[in-house]
C-alpha positions in Angstrom: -30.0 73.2 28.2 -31.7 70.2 29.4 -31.9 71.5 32.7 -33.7 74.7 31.2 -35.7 72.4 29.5 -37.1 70.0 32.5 -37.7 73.8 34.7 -39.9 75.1 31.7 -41.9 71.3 30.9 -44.6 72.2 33.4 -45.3 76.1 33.2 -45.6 74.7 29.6 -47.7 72.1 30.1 -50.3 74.6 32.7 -50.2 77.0 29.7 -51.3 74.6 27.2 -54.3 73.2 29.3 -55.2 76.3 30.2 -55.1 77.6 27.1 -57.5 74.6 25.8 -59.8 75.3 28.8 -60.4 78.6 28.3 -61.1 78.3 24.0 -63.6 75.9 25.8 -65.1 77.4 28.1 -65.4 80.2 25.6 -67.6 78.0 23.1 -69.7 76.9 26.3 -70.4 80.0 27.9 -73.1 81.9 25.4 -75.1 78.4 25.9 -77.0 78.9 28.7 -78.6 82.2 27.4 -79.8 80.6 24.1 -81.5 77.8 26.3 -83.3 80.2 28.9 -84.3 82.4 26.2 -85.4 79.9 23.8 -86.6 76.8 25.6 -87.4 77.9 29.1 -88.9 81.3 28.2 -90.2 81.1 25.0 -91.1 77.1 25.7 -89.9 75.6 22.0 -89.4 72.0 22.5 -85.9 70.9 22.6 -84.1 69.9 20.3 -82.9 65.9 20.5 -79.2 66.5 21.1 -80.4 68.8 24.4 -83.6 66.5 25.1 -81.3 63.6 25.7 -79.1 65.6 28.1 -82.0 66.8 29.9 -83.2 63.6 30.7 -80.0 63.4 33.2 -80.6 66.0 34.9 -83.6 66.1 37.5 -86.3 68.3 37.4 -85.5 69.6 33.6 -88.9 68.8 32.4 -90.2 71.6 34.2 -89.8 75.3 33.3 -88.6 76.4 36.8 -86.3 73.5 36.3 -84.7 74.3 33.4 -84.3 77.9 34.7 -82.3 76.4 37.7 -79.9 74.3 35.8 -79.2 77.1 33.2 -78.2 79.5 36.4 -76.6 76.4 37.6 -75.0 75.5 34.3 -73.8 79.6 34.2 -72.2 79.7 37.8 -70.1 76.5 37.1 -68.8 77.9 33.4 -67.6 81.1 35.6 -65.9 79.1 38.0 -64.0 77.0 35.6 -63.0 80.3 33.5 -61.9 81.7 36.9 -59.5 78.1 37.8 -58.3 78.2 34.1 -57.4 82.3 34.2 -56.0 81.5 37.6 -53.8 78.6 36.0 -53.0 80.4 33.0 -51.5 83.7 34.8 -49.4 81.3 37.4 -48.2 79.2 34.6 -47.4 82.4 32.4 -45.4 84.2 35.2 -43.6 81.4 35.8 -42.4 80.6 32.3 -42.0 83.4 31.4 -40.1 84.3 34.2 -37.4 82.0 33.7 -37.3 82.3 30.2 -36.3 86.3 30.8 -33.8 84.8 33.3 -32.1 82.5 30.7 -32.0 85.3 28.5 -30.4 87.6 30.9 -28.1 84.6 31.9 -27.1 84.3 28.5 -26.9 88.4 27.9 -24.7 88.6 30.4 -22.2 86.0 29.6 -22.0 87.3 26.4 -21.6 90.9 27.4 -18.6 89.5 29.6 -17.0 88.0 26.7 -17.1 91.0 24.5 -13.9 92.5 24.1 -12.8 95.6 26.5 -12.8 98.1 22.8 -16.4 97.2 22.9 -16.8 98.3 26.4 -14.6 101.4 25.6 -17.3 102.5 23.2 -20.6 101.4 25.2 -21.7 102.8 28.4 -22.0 100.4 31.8 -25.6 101.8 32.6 -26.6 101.1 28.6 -25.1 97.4 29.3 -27.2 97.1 32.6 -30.5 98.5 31.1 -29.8 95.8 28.7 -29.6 93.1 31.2 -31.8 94.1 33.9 -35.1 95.4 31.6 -34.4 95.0 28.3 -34.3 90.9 28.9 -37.7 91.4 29.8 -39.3 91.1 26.3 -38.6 87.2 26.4 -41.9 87.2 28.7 -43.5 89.7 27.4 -43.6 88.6 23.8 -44.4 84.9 25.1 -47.0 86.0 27.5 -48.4 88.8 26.4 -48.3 88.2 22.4 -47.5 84.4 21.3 -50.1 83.0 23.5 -52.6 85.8 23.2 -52.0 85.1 19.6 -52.4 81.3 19.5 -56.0 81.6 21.8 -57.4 83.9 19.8 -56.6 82.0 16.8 -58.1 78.9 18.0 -61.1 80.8 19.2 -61.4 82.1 16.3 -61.3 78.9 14.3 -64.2 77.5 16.4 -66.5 80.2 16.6 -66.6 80.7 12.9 -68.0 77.6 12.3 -70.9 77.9 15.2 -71.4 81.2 13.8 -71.8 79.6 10.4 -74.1 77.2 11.5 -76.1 79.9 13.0 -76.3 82.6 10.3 -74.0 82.1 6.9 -74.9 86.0 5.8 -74.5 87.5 9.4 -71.2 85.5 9.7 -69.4 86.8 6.6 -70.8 90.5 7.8 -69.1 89.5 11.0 -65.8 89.3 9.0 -65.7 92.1 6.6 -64.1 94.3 9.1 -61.1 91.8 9.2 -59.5 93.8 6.2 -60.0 96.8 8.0 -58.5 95.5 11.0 -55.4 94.2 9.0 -54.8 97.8 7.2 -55.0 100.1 10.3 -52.2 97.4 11.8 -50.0 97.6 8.7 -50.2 101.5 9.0 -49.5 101.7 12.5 -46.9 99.0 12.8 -43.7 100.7 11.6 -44.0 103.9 13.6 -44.8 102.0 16.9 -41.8 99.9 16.5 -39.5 103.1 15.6 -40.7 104.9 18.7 -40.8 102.0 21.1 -36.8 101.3 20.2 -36.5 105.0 20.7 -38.0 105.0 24.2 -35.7 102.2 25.0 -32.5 104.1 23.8 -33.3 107.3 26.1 -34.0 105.0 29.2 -30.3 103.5 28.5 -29.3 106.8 28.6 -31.0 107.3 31.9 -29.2 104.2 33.2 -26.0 105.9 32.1 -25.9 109.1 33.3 -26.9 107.5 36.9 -24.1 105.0 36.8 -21.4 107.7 35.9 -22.5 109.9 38.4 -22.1 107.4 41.3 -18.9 105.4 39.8 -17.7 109.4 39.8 -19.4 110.6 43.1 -15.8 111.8 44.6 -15.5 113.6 41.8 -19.0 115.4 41.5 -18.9 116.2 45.3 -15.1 117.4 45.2 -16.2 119.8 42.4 -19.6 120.7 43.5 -20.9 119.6 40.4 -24.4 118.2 41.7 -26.8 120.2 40.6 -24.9 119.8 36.9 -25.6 116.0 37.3 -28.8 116.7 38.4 -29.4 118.7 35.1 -28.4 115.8 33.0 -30.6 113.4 35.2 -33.8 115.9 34.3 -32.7 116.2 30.6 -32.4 112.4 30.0 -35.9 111.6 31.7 -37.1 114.7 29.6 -35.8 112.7 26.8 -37.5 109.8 28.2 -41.3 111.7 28.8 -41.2 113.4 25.2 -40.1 109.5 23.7 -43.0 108.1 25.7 -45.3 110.5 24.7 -44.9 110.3 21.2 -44.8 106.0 21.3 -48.3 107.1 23.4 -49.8 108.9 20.9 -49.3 106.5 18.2 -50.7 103.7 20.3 -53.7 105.9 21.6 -54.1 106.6 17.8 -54.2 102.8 16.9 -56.7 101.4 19.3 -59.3 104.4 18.5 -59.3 103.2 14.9 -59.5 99.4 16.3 -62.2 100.3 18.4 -64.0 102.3 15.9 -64.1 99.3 13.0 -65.2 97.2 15.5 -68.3 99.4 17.0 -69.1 99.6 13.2 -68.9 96.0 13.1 -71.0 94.7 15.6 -73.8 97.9 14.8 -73.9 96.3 11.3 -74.5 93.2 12.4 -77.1 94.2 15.2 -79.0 96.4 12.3 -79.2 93.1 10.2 -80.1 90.5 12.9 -82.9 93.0 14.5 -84.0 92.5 10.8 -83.9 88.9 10.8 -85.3 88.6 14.2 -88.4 90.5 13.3 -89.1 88.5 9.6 -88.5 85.5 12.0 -85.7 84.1 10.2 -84.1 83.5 13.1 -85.0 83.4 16.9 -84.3 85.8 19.6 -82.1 83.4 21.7 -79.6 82.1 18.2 -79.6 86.5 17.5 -78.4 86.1 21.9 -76.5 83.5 20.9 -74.8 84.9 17.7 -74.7 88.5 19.2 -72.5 86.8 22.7 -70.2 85.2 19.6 -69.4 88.4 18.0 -68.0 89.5 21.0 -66.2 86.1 21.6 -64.8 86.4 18.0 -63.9 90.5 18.1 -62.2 89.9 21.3 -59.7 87.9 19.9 -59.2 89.8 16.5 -59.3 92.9 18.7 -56.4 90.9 20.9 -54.3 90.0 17.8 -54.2 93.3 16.8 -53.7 94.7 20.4 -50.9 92.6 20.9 -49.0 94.7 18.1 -49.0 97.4 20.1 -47.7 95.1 23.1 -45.2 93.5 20.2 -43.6 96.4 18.9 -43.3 97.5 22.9 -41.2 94.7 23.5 -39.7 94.2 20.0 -37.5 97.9 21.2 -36.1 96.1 23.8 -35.5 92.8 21.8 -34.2 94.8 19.4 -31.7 96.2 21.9 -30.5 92.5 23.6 -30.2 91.5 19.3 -27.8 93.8 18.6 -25.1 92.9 21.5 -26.3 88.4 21.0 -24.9 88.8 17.5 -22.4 91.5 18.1 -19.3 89.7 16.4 -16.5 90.2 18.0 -12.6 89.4 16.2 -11.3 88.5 19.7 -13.3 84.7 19.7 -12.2 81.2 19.6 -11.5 80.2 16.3 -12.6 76.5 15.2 -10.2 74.6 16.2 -8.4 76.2 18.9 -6.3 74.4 21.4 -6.4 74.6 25.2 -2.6 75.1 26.5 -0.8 73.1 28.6 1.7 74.8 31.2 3.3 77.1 29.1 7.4 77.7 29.9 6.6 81.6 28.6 8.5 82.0 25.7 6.9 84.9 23.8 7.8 86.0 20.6 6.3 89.4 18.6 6.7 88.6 14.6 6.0 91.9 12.2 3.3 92.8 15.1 0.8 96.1 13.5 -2.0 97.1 15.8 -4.7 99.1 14.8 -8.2 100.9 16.4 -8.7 102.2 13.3 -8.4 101.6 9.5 -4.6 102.5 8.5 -4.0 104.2 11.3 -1.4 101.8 13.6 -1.0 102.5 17.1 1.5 99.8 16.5 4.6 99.3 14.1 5.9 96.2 12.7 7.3 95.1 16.2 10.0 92.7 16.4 10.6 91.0 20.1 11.6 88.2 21.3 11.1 87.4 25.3 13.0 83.6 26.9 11.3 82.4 29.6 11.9 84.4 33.3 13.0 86.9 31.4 11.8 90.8 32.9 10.7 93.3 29.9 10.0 96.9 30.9 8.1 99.2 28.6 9.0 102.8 29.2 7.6 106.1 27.0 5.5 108.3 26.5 1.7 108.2 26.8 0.0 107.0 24.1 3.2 105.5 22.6 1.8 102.1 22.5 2.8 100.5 26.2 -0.4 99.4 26.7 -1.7 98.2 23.5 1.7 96.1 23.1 0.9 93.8 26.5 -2.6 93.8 25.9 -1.8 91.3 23.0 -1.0 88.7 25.1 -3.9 88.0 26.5 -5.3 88.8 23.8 -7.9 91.6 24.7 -6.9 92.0 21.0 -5.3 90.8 18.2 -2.8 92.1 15.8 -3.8 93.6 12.5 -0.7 92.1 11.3 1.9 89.6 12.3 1.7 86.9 14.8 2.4 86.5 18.7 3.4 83.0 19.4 3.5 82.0 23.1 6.3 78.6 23.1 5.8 78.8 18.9 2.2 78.4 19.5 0.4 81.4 17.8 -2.0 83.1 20.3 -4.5 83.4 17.9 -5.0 79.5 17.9 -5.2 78.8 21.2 -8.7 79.2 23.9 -9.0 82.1 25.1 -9.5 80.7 28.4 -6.9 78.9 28.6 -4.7 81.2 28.0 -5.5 84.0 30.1 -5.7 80.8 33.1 -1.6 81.0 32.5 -1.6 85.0 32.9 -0.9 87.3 35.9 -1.9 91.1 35.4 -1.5 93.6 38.1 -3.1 96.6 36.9 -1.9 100.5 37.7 -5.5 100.4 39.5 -6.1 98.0 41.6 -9.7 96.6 41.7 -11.2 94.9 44.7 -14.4 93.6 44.7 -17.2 93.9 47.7 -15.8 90.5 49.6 -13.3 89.4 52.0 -9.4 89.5 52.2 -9.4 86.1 51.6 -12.1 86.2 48.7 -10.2 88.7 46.9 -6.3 87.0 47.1 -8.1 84.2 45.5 -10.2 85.5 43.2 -8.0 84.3 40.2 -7.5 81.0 42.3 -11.0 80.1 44.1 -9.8 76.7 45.5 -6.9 78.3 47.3 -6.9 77.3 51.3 -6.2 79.8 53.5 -2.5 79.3 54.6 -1.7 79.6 50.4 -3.8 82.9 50.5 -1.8 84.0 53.9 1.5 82.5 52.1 0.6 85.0 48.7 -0.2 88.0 51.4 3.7 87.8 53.4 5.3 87.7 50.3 3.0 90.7 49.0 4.2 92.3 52.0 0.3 92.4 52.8 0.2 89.9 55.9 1.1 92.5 58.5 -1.5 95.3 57.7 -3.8 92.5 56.7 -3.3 90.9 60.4 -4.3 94.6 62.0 -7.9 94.5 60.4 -10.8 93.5 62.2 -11.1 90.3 61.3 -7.7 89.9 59.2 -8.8 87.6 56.2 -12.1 87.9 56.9 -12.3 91.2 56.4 -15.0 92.5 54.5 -13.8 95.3 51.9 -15.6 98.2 50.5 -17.1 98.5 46.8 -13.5 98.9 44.6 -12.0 98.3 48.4 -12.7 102.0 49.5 -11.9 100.9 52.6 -8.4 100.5 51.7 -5.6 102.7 50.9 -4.2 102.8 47.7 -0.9 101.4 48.6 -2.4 98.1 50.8 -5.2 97.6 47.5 -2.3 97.3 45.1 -1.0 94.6 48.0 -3.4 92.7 48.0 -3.7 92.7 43.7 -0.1 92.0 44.1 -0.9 89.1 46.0 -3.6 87.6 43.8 -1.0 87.7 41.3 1.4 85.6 43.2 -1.2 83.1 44.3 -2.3 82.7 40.6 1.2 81.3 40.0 1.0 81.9 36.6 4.2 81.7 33.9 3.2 85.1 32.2 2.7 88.4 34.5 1.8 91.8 33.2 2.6 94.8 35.7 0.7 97.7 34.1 2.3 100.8 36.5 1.8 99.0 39.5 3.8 102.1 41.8 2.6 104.7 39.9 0.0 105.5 41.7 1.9 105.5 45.2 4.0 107.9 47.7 7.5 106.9 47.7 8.0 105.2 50.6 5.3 103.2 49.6 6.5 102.6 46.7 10.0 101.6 48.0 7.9 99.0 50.3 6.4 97.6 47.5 9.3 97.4 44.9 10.5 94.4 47.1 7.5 92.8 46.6 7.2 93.2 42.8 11.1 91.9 42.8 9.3 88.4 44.4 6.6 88.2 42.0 8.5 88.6 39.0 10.8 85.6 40.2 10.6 82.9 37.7 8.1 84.1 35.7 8.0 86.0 31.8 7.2 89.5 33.0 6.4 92.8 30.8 6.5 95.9 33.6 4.9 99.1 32.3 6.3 102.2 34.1 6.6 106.1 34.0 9.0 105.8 37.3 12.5 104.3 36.3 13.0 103.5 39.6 10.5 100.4 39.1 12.0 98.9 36.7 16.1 99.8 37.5 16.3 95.3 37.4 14.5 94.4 34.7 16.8 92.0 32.3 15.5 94.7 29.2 14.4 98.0 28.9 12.1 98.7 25.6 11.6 102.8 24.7 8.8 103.0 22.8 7.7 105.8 20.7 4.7 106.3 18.7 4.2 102.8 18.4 7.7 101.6 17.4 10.5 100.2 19.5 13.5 102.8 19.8 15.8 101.9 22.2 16.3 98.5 24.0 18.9 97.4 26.3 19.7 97.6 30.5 19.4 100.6 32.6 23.4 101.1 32.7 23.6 100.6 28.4 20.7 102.9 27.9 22.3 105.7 30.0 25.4 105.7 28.5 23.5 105.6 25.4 22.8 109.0 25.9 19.6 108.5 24.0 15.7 108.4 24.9 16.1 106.6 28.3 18.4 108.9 29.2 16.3 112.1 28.7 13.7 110.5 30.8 16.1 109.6 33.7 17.3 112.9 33.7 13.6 114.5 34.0 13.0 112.4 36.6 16.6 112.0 38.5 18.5 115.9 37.3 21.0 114.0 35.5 22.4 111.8 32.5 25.9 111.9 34.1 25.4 109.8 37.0 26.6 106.6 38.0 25.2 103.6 36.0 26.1 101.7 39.0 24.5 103.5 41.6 21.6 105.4 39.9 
């Protein structure tokens, strides 16, 4: 934070001076009209405050003179107002710039700690929209309506007493379409802020449909199904013109009636100081000078309320990166928590209930005990709560009720960090990311050296189709490793595991996914990473998990059976209805099946 601090101190600092400049130069500018008109022109004496500053300046006495040094005077006001406009945008892009970076920094750490049910239930385009655009409203409400805000108060603030000083009666005119002003914004307000937050909600949609249609593009092409995508494309930017079209309308609708008080306005005032001007109340060049105010001070009443059409813009999208910031979570760090040391991976389930929903448990008062090194496979049926029971323990959730203590330490207590540094998951899908071999292996372990990363691959049983590759380690895979067969991805996920040398590994299907002889050349593999660790093995194939210490049947949430492969078959119960889908019979040999 101090770092962010010291980056913004002088985009700050340009923005302040050049805010003070320009409410100066703003003051100054009218000046040099009122003297031409009234002094060179009309040749009144000068007044003593201007007499004594003319005496400085050469050649005033004369008319000609005076002419010269108010063109002078008006060239050097426009070249200041340009440097300060010229400061004021650099300084403004900048902040606001890295403000909308923080913001996005900070968006997207947050979206990464959100818990995967969240993600479940939000779209990835929706959750890049919010990152990528959405963050964008830091700026825009700092650029485009605090500062806007703030010159055009202090503008304000000064030309009302000038104006004053000029004309009491033509001031307060001036300022009776104020209330107008502030009615036609408190009418307008509310509906530009619904529709703005609108338009936002259809463009995450657009984001959406585009990222599921190339995450999916094997799909689409293998079923034709482009021109159906395209469909959905051209409904959601429908979506998009009708929501931007109706924000449009009610904008259009505001600034006519903002433009319209303020025509009346400044005719008002022109009627009355044509008036004045010819009763000689007041000279032509103070009605210049008053008239150049007006506009000076309706500029910046007009910008206040302008800037609620820009506000409400950006208040959709702020709206939008709100909502996930202070998007509670019940998977957090609790106050308190403790960072784990190296856990010997004794896990124990006490009266565990899971549920999505309200009273309605995916899982059942489980009861499970696991000693260290021990192997725990998880067979049954989909949807019968596999999943949900290992995805406790790193806590991607946390029970409803009960407890899951990891060496009598309950999870709930401990960093969530730390804990899921002492846990190994190897998913039924492998995921690879966009970088080398080597990058991948050690994406769980970044300060790996390569002869640990080569070590993980041989006992992966990667090394040898890793050695083929142009460039072996340095090998550069495709986006989800594309460029990869199934079998060598879940390899080299195998081998990340390994390096990670944690005391806790989840195997979620791991062979599902393969051939069989695949699958027989990675069983071997699994056998070595499971050494001397706490492992939980989800399966549909039995053959995967024929050595596990324990085999838990679970069925709608509730532990059935448990025991070996040989007790469970001569149980003659669930396990063994499975092994005989998947083998043609119960009655085979414990020993050899």
């Amino acid at each position: 934070m101090v770092v962010r601090a010291g980056r913004r101190t002088v985009p700050l600092a340009g923005v302040l001076v050049s805010l003070l400049l320009k409410i100066g130069l703003d003051v100054l500018k009218p000046w040099p009209t009122l003297i031409l008109v009234d002094y060179a022109l009309a040749r009144k004496p000068l007044p003593p405050s201007l007499r004594a500053l003319a005496a400085w300046l050469p050649g005033s006495e004369t008319t000609s003179g005076l002419i010269g040094w108010t063109i002078g005077a008006t060239i050097v006001l426009f070249l200041l107002s340009w440097a300060a406009g010229l400061v004021a945008a650099y300084a403004n892009i900048t902040l606001g710039q890295r403000m909308t970076y923080d913001l996005a920094g900070d968006l997207f750490a947050k979206l990464q700690q959100l818990s995967l049910h969240y993600h479940q239930r939000h779209s990835i385009g929706d959750a890049i929209r919010r990152v990528t655009s959405d963050c964008t409203c830091v700026a825009t409400l700092f650029r485009d309506v605090l500062m806007p805000v703030i010159s055009s108060v202090g503008t304000v603030a000064v030309m009302f007493v000038i104006m004053w000083r000029i004309s009491p009666w033509l001031t307060v005119l001036a300022l009776a379409v104020v209330p107008c002003m502030m009615g036609i914004f408190r009418l307008y307000a509310r509906p530009m802020l619904e529709r703005s937050w609108a338009q936002q909600e259809v463009e995450g949609m657009i984001y959406a449909v585009i990222e599921r249609t190339f995450s999916s593009l094997p799909v689409v092409q293998a079923f034709s199904l482009e021109n159906a995508q395209d469909r959905l494309l051209r409904e959601a930017n429908g979506a998009d013109l009708a929501a931007t079209l109706a924000l449009t309308r009610v904008q259009l609708q505001f600034r006519l009636l903002m433009g319209l008080a303020t025509a009346l306005g400044t005719a008002a005032l022109v009627w009355v100081g044509a008036r004045q001007g010819l009763s000689g109340d007041v000279s032509v060049g103070a009605i210049l000078l008053f008239l150049s105010y007006l506009g000076s001070l309706y500029a910046p009443v007009e910008a206040v309320m302008y800037t609620s059409v820009t506000m409400q813009g950006a208040a959709g999208s702020a709206r939008r990166v709100w909502e996930v910031l202070h998007t509670t979570e019940p998977v957090a760090d609790r106050p308190g928590a403790i960072a784990l040391a190296k856990p010997r991976g004794h896990i124990r389930f006490e009266n565990v209930t899971f549920c999505y929903r309200p009273e309605q448990p995916v899982l059942h008062d489980i009861m499970l005990e696991v000693t260290p090194g021990e192997t725990i496979a998880l067979i049954g049926a989909t949807g019968a709560g596999k999943s949900t029971l290992v995805s406790l323990i790193p806590r991607f959730a946390d029970p409803t009720r009960g407890k899951v203590l990891l060496d009598e330490t309950d999870l709930c207590g401990v960093q969530l960090k730390s804990l899921r540094r002492h846990i190994a998951i190897v998913l039924q899908e492998p995921f690879l990311f966009p970088l080398t071999i080597a990058e991948n292996i050690a994406y769980g372990f970044p300060q790996a050296g390569l002869a640990e990363i080569e070590s993980a691959a041989r006992a992966a049983n990667a090394h040898e189709f890793i050695r083929r590759l142009p460039g072996g380690y340095h090998a550069t895979v495709g986006e989800r490793g594309a460029t990869l067969s199934v079998g060598e991805r879940q390899r080299l996920s195998i081998a990340r595991a390994l390096l990670k040398q944690a005391p806790v590994l989840i195997l979620d299907e791991p062979t599902s996914a393969l051939d069989a002889e695949t699958e027989a050349s990675l069983v071997e593999a699994v056998d070595r990473l499971c050494r001397d660790r706490t492992t939980f093995i989800i399966a549909h194939r039995l053959s995967t998990i024929r050595r596990a210490n324990r085999i838990l049947v679970l069925d709608q949430g509730r532990i059935v059976e448990t025991g070996t492969h040989s007790t469970l078959l001569a149980a003659a119960g669930h396990y063994a209805r499975l092994h005989a889908i998947q083998f043609g019979s119960t009655n085979a040999n414990p020993a050899s099946s």
